[in-house]
C-alpha positions in Angstrom: -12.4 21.3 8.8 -9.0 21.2 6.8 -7.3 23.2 9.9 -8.9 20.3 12.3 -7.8 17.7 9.7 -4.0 18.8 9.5 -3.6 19.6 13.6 -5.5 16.2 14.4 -3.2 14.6 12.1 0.2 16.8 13.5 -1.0 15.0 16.9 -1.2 11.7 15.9 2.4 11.9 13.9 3.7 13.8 17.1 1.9 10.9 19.5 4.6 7.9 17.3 7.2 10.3 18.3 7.4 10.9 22.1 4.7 8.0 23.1 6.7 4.8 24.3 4.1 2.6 23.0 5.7 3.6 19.4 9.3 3.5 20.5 11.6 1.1 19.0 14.5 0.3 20.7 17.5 1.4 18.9 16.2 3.1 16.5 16.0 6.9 15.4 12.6 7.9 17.3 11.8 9.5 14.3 11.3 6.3 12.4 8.0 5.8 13.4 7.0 9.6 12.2 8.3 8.6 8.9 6.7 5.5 8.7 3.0 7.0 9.8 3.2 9.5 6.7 4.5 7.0 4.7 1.4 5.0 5.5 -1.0 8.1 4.9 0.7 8.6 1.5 -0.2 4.7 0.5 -4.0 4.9 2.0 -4.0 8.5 -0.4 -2.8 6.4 -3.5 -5.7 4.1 -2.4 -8.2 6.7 -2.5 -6.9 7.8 -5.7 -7.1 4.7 -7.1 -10.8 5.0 -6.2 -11.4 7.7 -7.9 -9.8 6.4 -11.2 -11.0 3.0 -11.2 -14.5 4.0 -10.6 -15.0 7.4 -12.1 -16.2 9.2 -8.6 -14.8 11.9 -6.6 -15.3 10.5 -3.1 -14.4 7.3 -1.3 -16.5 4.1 -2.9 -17.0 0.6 -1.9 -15.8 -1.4 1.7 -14.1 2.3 2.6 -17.4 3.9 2.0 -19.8 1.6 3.3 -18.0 1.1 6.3 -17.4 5.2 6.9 -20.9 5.6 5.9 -22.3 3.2 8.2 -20.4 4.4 11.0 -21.6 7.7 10.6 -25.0 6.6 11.1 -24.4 4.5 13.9 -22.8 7.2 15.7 -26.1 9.5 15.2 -27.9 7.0 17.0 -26.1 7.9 20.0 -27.3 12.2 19.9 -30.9 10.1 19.7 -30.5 7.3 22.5 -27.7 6.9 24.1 -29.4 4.1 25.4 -29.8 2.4 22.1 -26.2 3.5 20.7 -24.8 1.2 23.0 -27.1 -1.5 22.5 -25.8 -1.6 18.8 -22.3 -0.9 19.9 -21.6 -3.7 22.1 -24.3 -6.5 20.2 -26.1 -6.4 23.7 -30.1 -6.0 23.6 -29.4 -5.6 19.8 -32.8 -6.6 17.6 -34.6 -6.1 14.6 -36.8 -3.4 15.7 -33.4 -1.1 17.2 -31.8 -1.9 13.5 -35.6 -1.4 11.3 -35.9 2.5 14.1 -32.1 3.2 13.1 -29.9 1.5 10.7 -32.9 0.5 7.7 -30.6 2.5 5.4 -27.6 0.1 5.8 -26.0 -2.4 3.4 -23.0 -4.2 5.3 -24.5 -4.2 9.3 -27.2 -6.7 8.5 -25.6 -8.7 5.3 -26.6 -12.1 7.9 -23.5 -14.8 9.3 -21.5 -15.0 6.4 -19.0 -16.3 8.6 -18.6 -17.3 12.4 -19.1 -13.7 13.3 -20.4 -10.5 11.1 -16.8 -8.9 11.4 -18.4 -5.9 8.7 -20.4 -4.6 12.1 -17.1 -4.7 13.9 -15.8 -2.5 11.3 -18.5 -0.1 11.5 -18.7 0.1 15.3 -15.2 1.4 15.2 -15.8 3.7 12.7 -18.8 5.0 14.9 -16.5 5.3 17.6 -13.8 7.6 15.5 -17.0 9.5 14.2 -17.1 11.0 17.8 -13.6 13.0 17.2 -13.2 12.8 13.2 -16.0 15.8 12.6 -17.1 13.5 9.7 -13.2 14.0 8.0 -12.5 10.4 5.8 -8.8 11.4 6.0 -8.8 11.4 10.4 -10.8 7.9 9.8 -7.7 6.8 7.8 -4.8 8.4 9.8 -5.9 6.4 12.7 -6.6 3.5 10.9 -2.9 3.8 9.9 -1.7 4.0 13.5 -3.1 1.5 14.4 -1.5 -0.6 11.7 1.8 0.9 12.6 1.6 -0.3 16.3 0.9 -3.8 14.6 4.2 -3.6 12.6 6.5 -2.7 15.8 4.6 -5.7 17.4 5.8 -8.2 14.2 9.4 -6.2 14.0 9.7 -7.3 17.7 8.5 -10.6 17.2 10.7 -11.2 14.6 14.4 -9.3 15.3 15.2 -11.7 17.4 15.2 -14.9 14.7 16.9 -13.2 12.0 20.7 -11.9 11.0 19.3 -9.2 8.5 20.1 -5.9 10.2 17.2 -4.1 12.3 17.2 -1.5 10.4 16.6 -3.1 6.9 14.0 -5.9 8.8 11.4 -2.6 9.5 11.8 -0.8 6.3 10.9 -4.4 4.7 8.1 -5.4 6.6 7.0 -1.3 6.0 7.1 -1.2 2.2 6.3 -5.0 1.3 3.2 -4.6 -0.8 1.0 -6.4 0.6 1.4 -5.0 4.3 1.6 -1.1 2.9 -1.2 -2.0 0.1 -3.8 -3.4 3.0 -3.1 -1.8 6.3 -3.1 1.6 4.8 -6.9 1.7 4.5 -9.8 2.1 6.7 -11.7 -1.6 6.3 -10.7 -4.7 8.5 -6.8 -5.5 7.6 -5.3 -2.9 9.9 -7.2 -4.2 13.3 -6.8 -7.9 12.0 -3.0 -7.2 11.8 -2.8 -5.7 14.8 -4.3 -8.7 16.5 -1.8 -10.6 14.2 0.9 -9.1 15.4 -0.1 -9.5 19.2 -0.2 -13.0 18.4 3.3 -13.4 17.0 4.7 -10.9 20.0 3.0 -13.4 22.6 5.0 -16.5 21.5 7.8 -15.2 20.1 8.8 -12.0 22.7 10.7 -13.1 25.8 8.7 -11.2 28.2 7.2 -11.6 31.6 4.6 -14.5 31.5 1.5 -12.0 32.8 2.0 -9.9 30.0 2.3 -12.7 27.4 -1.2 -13.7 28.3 -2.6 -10.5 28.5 -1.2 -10.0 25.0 -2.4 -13.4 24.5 -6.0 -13.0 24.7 -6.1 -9.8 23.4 -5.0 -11.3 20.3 -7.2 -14.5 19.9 -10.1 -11.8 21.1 -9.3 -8.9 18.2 -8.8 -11.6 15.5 -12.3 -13.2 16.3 -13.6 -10.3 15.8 -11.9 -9.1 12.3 -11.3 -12.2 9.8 -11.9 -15.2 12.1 -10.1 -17.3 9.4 -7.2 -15.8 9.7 -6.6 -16.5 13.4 -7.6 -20.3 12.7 -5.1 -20.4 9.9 -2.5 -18.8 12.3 -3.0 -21.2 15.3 -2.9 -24.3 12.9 0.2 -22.5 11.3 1.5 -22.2 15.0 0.4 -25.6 16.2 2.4 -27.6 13.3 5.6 -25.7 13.6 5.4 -26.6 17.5 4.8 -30.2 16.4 7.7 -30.3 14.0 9.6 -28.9 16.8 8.7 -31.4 19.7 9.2 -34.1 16.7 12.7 -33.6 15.9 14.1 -32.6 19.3 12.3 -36.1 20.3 9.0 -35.4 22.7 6.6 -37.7 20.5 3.9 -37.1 23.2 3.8 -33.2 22.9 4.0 -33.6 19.1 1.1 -36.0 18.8 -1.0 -34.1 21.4 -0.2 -31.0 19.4 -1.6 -33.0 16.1 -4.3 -34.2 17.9 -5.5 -30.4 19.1 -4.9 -29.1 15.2 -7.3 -31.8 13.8 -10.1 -31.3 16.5 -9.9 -27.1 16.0 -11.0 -28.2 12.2 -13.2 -30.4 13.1 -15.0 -27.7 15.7 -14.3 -24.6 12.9 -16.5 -26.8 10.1 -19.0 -28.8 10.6 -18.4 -30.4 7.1 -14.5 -30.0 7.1 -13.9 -30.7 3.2 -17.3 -29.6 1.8 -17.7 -26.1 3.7 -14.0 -25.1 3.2 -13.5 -26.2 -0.2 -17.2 -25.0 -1.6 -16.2 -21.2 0.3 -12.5 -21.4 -1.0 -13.3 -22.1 -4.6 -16.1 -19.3 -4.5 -14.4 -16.7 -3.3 -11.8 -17.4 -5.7 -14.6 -17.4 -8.5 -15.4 -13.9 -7.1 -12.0 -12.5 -6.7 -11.0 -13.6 -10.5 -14.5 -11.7 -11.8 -13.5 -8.9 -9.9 -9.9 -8.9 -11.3 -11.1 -9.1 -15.0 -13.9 -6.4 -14.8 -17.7 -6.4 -15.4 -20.9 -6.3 -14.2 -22.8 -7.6 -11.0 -26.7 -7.1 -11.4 -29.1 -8.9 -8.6 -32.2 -10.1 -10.0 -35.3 -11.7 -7.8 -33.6 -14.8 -7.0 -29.8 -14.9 -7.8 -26.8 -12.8 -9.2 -26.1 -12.5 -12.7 -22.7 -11.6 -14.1 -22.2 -9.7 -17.7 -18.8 -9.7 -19.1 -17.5 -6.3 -20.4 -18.1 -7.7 -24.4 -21.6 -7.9 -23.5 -22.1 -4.7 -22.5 -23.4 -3.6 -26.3 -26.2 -6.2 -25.9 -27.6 -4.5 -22.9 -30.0 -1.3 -22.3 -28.4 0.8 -19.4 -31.9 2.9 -17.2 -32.3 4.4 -14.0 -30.6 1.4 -11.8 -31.9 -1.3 -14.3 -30.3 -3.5 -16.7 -32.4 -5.0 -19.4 -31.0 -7.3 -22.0 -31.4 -6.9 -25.7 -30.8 -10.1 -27.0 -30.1 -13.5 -26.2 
């Protein structure tokens, strides 16, 4: 397994160097190389970080799930074929094929949470990698990371064009800027969404021939629906209001006003409630995100959630996956 992990990984680091879809034009073609194992150092740290934060010795949360899942939706296909594909593509999928197969799962029934389930996206690729990987977390990542690093020479295109930093310095930056190492160096949704990100910003940006913008085009708008829908609205309306600034001031009121026009009905077709639905899922996420950030404990009980905050813990009794509480 660690022989097939290191030559699988040789491959894909080999692939960045002589594959044109990697090269970057004027630059040493072993830039991409680097970059790829800088990338599979960071989605390490990441696992590390697991394994401190958590106290386990294997890959935990979204990772896990997600790796998990995949795994067991790739066993499905040495069962039925048939039925493998039925889950993989969403077509003749049902409750009995999920109850027969996937009953074990957490994430690939958690319901609409938002216009699409983008978690069974996730796992459908994973299922798909599961077929080469030989069950190996670390080929699940490395490609994961390639993926992400075709998505940076998309945005490094897109954006060498528009600024006077030199070439060299813009790729290193839009590397090593936290965010982009932190998130697309892991196995969950970030490194597809920012490749369809980066397709995006190639499209309108990239002065290439028209057939291939559109091709680019809808590939984007189609990976984005399908990993964080959000972030593709926020994009387009981002997009739409710098075109309307720029029809403004350069004097075509018409464009600009249609332009306005198109960016208020997209919200009013994303929520049906515009200010209720966005600000009520806004402010809860944020509410989750800030528990997350200062520690403690999620339990589910029969009808809601409950939250204990670390001081608490001494006034609970720790069993066998229960929680019961000691005092008031």
């Amino acid at each position: 397994m660690v022989v097939y992990t290191v030559l699988f990984t040789l491959v894909l680091v080999l692939l960045t160097y002589r594959s044109r879809l990697f090269h970057l034009p004027g630059m040493n073609p072993w830039v991409m190389p680097s970059a790829l194992i800088i990338k599979l150092v960071a989605g390490l740290l990441l696992f590390l970080l697991h394994i401190q934060t958590y106290g386990i010795d294997e890959l935990s949360h979204d990772g896990e799930t997600f790796f998990n899942e995949g795994r067991y939706l790739n066993d499905v296909f040495y069962v039925s074929p048939i039925d493998f594909f039925k889950l993989l593509t969403g077509i003749g999928e049902n409750d009995t094929l999920i109850h027969k197969y996937l009953y074990m799962t957490e994430y690939w029934s958690a319901g609409d949470l938002s216009i699409v389930n983008d978690s069974k996206n996730v796992i459908r690729v994973h299922s798909l990698i599961h077929f080469v990987s030989m069950n190996s977390v670390f080929i699940h990542l490395a490609i994961f990371c390639l993926i992400s690093l075709a998505a940076l020479k998309n945005i490094f295109l897109a954006l060498k064009p528009h600024i006077a930093i030199p070439e060299k310095i813009v790729f290193w930056i839009l590397l090593l800027v936290p965010s982009t190492i932190f998130w697309t160096s892991s196995m969950m949704k970030e490194p597809i969404m920012f490749l369809g990100l980066s397709m995006l910003l190639r499209a309108i940006l990239v002065q290439e021939s028209k057939k291939k913008r559109i091709v680019i085009f809808l590939c984007a708008i189609a990976l984005m629906l399908c990993f964080k829908p959000y972030v593709l609205f926020a994009a387009l309306i981002a997009i739409s209001l710098a075109l309307c600034f720029k029809n403004l001031f350069s004097g075509k009121l018409i464009p600009a006003l249609l332009t306005i026009s198109g960016v208020t009905a997209l919200c009013i077709l994303v929520f049906e409630r515009p200010r209720d639905a966005a600000v009520h899922y806004l402010t809860r996420k944020q509410f989750d995100f800030e528990n997350v950030g200062k520690g403690g404990l999620h339990t589910e009980g029969d009808t809601c959630f409950y939250y204990f905050k670390p001081y608490t813990y001494e006034k609970l009794k720790f069993g066998n996956g229960t929680i019961e509480i000691k005092e008031p």
